[in-house]
C-alpha positions, 0 to 999 in steps of 0.5 A, a space after each residue: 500500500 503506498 500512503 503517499 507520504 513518508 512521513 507515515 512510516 512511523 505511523 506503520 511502525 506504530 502499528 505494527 508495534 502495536 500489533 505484536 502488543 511491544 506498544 500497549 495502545 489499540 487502534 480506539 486510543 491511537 484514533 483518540 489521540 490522532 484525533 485530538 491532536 491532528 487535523 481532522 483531514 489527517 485522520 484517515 490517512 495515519 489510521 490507515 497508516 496504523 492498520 498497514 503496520 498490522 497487516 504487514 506483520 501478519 503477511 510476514 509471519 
């Protein structure tokens, strides 16, 4: 998937962290955050940037 903006891959990293549960945060508290901290246009894109990091991890294992 190409987010377009490279920026995001610590966001896909984010995710992926996540995922593997070495960051205590589900998506419902990272969305929270993204959401009140960025603009409402960003939201979409981080959390598809997020869900990347996740579906990554599971194709490779």
């Amino acid at each position: 998937m190409a987010l377009g903006n490279p920026i995001l891959a610590n966001i896909v990293m984010i995710g992926a962290l996540c995922t593997i549960g070495e960051l205590p945060v589900g998506r419902d508290a990272f969305r929270n955050v993204v959401a009140r901290t960025l603009p409402a246009e960003k939201l979409d894109v981080n959390l598809q940037a997020y869900d990347e990091g996740g579906r990554i991890l599971r194709r490779c294992s």
